[in-house]
N, C-alpha and C positions, 0 to 999 in steps of 0.2 A: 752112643758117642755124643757129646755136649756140640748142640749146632756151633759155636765159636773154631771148635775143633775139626769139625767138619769144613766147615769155611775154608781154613788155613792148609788143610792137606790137601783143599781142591785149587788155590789160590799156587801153594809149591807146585800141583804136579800140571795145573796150566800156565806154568811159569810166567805168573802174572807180577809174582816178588821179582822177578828178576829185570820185569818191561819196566816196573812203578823204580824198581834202584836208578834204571837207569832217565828215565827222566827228568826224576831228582838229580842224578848229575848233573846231564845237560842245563837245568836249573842253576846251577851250584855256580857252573863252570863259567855262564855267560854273568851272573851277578857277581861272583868275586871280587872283581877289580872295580865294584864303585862304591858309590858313597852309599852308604843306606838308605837316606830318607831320599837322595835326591833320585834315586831308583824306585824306591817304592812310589816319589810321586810320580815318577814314568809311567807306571804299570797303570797307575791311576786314571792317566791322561787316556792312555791308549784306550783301557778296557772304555770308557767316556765315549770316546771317539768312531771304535765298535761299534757298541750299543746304539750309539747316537744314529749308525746310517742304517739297524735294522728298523729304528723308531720311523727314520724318515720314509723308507720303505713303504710300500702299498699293502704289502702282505700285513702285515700290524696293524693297521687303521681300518676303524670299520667307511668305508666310502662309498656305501649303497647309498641310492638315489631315494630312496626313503629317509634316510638318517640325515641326509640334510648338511653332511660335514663336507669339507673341500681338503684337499691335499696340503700340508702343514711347510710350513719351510724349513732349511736345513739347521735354523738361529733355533726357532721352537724346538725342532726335534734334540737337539744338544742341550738346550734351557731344560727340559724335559729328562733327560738322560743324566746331567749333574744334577740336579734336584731331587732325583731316586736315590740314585750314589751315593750322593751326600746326606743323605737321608733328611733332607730337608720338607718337602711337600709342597712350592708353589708351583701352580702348574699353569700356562697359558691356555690350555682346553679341559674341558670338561674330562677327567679318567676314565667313567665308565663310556661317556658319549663316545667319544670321540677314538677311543683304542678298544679293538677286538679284544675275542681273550688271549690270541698269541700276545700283544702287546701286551694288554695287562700283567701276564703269565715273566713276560720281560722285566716290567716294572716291580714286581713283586720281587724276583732276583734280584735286578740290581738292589731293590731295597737291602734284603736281609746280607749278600755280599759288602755290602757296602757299610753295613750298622754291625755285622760280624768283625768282618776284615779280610781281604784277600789272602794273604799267609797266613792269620789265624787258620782260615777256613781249611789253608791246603797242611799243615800240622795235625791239623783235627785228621784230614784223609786218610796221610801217611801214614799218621804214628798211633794214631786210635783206632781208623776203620780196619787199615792194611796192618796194622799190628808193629809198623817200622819202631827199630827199637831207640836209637839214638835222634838226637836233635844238633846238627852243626852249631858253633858258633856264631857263623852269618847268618843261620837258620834267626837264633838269639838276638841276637842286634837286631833285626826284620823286625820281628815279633814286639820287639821294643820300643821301637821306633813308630809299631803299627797300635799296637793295643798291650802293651805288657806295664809290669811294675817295673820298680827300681832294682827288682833282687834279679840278675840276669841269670843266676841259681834256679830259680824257680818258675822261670816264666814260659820254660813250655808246659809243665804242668799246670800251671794258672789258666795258660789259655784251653787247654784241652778242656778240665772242668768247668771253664764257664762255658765255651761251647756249646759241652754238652747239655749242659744247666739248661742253654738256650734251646735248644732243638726241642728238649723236650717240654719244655712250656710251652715252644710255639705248636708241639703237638698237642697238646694236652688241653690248651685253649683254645687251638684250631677247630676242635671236636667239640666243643662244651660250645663254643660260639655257634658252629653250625647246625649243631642238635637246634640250642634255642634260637636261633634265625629261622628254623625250619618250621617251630609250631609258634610261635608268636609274630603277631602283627606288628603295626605301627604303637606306640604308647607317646603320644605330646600332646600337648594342648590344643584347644581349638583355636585359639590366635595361630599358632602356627600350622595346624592343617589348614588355617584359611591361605595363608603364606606359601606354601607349596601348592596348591590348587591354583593360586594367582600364576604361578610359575611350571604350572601345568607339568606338576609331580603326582597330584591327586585326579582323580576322575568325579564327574558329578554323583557317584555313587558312593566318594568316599572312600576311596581304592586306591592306596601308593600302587602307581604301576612300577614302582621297581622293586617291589616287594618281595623276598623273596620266601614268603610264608608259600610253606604247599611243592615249591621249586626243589626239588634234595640237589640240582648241580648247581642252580642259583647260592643258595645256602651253605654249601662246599664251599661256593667261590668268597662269600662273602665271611665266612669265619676262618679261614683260612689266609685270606688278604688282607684283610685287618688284624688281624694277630701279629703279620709279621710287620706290616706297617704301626703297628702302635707300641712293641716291643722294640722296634728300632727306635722309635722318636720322629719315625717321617712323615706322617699326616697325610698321606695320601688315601684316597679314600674312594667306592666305588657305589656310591649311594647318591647319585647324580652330581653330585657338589656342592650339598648341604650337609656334608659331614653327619655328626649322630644328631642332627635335628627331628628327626624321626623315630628317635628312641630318648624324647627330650626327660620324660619322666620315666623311663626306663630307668631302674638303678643299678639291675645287676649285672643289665649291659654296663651299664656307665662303671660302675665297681669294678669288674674284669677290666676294664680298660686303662683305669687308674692301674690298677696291678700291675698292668703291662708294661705301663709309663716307668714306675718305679723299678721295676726290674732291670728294664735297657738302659734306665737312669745314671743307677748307682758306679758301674763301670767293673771291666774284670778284675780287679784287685779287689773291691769291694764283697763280688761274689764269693772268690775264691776265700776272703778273711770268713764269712759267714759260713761255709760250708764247714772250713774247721770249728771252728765256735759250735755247728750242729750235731757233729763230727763227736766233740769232744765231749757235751752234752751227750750223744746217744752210749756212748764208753762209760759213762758216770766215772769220767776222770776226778779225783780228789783234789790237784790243783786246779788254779782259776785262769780259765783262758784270757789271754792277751790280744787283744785287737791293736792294726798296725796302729800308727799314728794316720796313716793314708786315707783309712778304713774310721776314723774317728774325726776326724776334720772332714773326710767330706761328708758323710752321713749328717752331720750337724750344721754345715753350712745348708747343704740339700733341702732340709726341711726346715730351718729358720728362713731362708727364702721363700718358701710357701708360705710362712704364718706372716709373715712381714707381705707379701702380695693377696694373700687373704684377708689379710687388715686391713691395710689399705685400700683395696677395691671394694670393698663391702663398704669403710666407712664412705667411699666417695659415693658410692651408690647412693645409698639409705640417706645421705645428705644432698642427693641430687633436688633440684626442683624442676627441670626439663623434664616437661612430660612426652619425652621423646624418647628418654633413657629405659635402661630395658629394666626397672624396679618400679619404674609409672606408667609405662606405655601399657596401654588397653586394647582390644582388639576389636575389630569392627561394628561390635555389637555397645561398645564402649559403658559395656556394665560389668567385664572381666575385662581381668589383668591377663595380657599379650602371655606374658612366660609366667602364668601360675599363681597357684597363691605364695604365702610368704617361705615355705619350706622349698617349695620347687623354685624359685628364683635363688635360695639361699646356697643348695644344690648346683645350683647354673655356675654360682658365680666361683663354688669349692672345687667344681671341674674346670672351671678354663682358669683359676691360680695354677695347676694342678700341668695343663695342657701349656700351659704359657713358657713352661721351662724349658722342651725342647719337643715337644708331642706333635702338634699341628692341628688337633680334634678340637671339635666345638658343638658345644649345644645351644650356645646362644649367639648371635650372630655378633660381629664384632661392632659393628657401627651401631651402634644400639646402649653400645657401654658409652660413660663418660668422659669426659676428656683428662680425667685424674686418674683416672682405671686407663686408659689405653695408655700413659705413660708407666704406668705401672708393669703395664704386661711389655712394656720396652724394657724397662730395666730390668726387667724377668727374665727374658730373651737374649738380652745382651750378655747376663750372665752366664747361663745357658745350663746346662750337666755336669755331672763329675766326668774328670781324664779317667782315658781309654772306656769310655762307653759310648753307647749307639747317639749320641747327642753335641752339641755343638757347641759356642759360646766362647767367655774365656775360661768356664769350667770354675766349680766349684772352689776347690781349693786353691785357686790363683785369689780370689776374690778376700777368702777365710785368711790366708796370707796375707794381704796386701792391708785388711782394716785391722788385723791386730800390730802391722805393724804400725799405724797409724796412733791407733793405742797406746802403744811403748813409747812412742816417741812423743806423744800428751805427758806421759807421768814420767818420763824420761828414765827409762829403762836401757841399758846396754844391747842386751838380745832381744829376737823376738820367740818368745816361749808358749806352744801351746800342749796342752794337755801336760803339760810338766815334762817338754822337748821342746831344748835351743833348736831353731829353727837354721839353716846352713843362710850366710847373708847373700851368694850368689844366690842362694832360692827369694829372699827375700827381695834383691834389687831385679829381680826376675818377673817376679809379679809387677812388681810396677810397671816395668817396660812394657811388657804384656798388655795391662790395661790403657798404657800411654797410645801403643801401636793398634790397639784395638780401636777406641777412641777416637783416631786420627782414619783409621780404615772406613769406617761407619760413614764419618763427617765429609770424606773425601766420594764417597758411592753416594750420599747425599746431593750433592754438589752438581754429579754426574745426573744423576735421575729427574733432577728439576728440570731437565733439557724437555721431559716427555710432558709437562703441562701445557696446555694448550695456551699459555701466555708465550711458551716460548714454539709454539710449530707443535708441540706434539698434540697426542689423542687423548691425554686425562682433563676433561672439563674441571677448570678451578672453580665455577660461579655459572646460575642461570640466572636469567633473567624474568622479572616478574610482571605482572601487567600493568603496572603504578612506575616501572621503570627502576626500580630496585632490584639490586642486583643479590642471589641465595649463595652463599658456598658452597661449595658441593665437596671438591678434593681441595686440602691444602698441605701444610709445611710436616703436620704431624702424619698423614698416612705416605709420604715417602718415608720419613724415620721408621716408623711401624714395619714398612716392608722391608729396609735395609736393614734394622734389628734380626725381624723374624729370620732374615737369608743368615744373616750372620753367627743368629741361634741356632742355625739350620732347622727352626721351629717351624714353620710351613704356614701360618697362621697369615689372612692378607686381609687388607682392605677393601677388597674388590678390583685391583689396578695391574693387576700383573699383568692381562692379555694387553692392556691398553700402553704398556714399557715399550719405547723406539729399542733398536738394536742395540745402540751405544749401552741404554740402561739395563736391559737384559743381560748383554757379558759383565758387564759390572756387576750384578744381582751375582749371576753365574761364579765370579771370582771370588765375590764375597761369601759364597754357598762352600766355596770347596775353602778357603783358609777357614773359615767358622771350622767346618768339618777336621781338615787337618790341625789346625793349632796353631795358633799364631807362633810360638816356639818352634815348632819342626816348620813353618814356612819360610822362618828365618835360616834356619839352618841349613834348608835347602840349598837355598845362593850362597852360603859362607862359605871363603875359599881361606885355604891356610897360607898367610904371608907368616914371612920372618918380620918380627917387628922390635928386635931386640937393638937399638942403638947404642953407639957409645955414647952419647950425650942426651942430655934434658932440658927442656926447655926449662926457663924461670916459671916459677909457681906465683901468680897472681889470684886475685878475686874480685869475684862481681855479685851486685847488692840480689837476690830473686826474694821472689813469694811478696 
């Protein structure tokens, strides 16, 4: 008897289908009557909130009297809980330091919950694991609302396949990471092992003591957590808080990781066009598959974004003259180059284009780039991932949208038409608003966070002082952008400033973590309420001069 089989007539005769119907009901029953998104953003809030008071918990935190940590406040543990969630990755402690492995084991959930989908995830339960055969409506709408396409035909089958797509990559890399965590060491430069010894990562012998070479639960924990953290897009990381700095010339680490990025990237509709396309291919079908339009604008925006932030940061680099920049900087011996020769810096800089879109990973530290490359990785960030994937931003095809309508209206076209499809003009005036309301979010969380400079009371030193009485910059105008970009990208990537955010800038970080993540569209929709706005009269039609 086929184990599936066996399953199912042990699952009937412990009336397990009959416990799972009816929980679904009760499910059904208490969501019916509301609105879809502004309920899913409920569920969102609550599970948040949850989480947030196991985080603040003692049981989570490592608190030994050796570890040197102190008991976290209730603002951190929630900044902490939305930033998994959201699968963004700023963190105000150290992840490995400072949370046990129950916390971690938390953190790791909320990730892949949160870069999956909660209703995706419970579809996936019902209708795949438990074999449930139908998908309600409200079921559809949910799904839609959370991670689906346009076709509401199709979109429990979409999400179950990528699901599953997902699961098993994150198995499949879980195990290939941990094998090779398990028998390979550290691989970076000696600029940057001197860098981590500075910061007492290394031991006078030379020795990452978080290594988890030789460890097999070390090694579990660490290809396992990273898998699900790098195929969601979250950047959280358990390799003390230098990210992959310790596998700087590693490449098939850094290569798996890239893959991961790309995968969580592309978003479910994405997966699920490629599956047919492979689908159709293994059939040796005689006609020629058709990709959506969905599936063809964002894949193209996806990676012209890349080559446009790989452009651009390399030429700012390579044109740098700061020998402080991470293409000149030399390491203490100042007869090598800090990050490498010219292949391994070239590398550095094709992973964080790469990382910048919604990832949070890094192999080369951020302040070390230039000031034309860190705006670069903003407007990286800003943009962020394609819709319905584990990533943030205003999403690919808002953007692909918005500049070809821009285009059309250069050479003064009627429609806007891409890949040989009129575009709908509600979608079209959509995008703009989008990037208008994005724009305004960002500059407004800006505004907020300057409160934390120490010009205004807070704890981020703008400037020190020198001993000629000259004053150094240290933090200024562009790493608040930098951090309220990367929340917004829900890209995790920081300046170094996040622990040092007063409360105010933290919920703000916080708010701008979960619309990046939700979508500026479904956070609108949220509030909208349905008036009657049908008058008998109109006002006079006037005009005023703009642009």
């Amino acid at each position: 008897m086929k184990l599936r089989e066996r399953w199912r007539l042990w699952k009937n005769r412990a009336k397990m289908g009959s416990f799972f119907n009816k929980c679904n009901f009760l499910w059904i029953k208490h969501v019916k009557n509301k609105k879809n998104l502004k309920f899913l953003f409920l569920v969102y809030i609550a599970i948040v909130v949850i989480s947030s008071l196991l985080l603040w918990s003692p049981w989570t935190q490592n608190l030994s009297p050796s570890s040197g940590n102190t008991a976290i406040s209730y603002i951190d543990a929630i900044f902490t809980t939305s930033s998994a969630f959201s699968d963004t990755g700023l963190v105000v402690k150290d992840t490995y330091k400072h949370w046990n492995i129950f916390g971690q084991a938390i953190i790791a959930i909320l990730i892949f919950a949160g870069g999956v989908g909660i209703f995706a995830l419970k579809i996936f339960i019902f209708n795949w694991i438990f074999r449930r055969k139908n998908i309600s409506i409200l079921e559809m709408k949910l799904l839609q609302s959370e991670r689906g396409g346009t076709d509401s035909a199709k979109v429990g089958k979409l999400v179950i396949s990528a699901v599953k797509f997902l699961v098993l990559t994150i198995i499949l890399f879980g195990f290939i990471l941990s094998i090779y965590f398990y028998f390979t060491d550290i691989n970076t430069t000696s600029g940057i092992k001197e860098y981590l010894a500075k910061n007492g990562e290394i031991d006078a012998n030379g020795v990452w003591l978080n290594s988890p070479k030789g460890d097999l639960a070390k090694a579990f924990r660490f290809g396992f957590f990273h898998t699900i953290s790098a195929i969601n897009n979250a950047g959280f990381d358990i390799m003390s808080g230098f990210s992959l700095m310790p596998y700087y010339t590693d490449y098939f680490v850094q290569i798996c990781f890239i893959t991961l990025f790309i995968i969580g990237g592309l978003g479910y509709p994405v997966l699920f066009d490629l599956k047919g396309y492979f689908s159709h291919k293994i059939k040796r079908k005689k006609s020629r598959y058709h990709f959506t339009l969905f599936t063809k604008l964002s894949l193209s925006v996806y990676f012209l974004v890349f080559l446009f932030g790989l452009g651009t940061s390399l030429g700012f680099e390579l044109t740098s003259t700061n020998i402080e920049s991470m293409w000149n900087k030399l390491d203490s011996s100042g007869q090598n180059y800090f990050y490498g020769n010219v292949f391994n810096r070239l590398f550095g800089i094709f992973f964080t284009s790469f990382s910048t879109r919604s990832a949070g990973f890094f192999t080369v530290h951020l302040k070390d780039f230039s000031l034309g490359s860190i705006i670069t990785f903003m407007i990286m960030m800003f943009i962020g991932a394609s819709p319905a994937s584990t990533g943030g931003g205003v999403r690919t095809t808002t953007i692909g949208v918005f500049l070809m309508s821009i285009f059309n209206m250069v050479v003064d076209k009627p429609r806007v038409r891409i890949f040989k499809r009129a575009i709908k003009k509600d979608t079209v005036d959509m995008s703009s608003k989008v990037l208008g309301i994005a724009f305004i979010i960002v500059i407004v969380a800006c505004f907020i966070c300057f409160s934390s400079f120490s010009d205004y009371g807070g704890k981020i030193i703008t400037s020190a002082s020198q001993a000629d009485g000259t004053k150094v910059p240290i933090y200024g105008t562009e790493h608040i952008l930098f951090e309220v970009a990367s929340a917004f990208g829900t890209t995790g990537l920081s300046s170094g400033i996040t622990a040092s955010l007063n409360t105010a800038s933290k919920i703000t970080i916080l708010i701008v973590m979960f619309i990046g993540q939700f979508g500026i569209s479904s956070t609108l929709l949220v509030w909208k309420r349905k008036r009657n706005n049908h008058r008998s009269y109109e006002y006079a039609e006037d005009d005023v001069a703009i642009g």
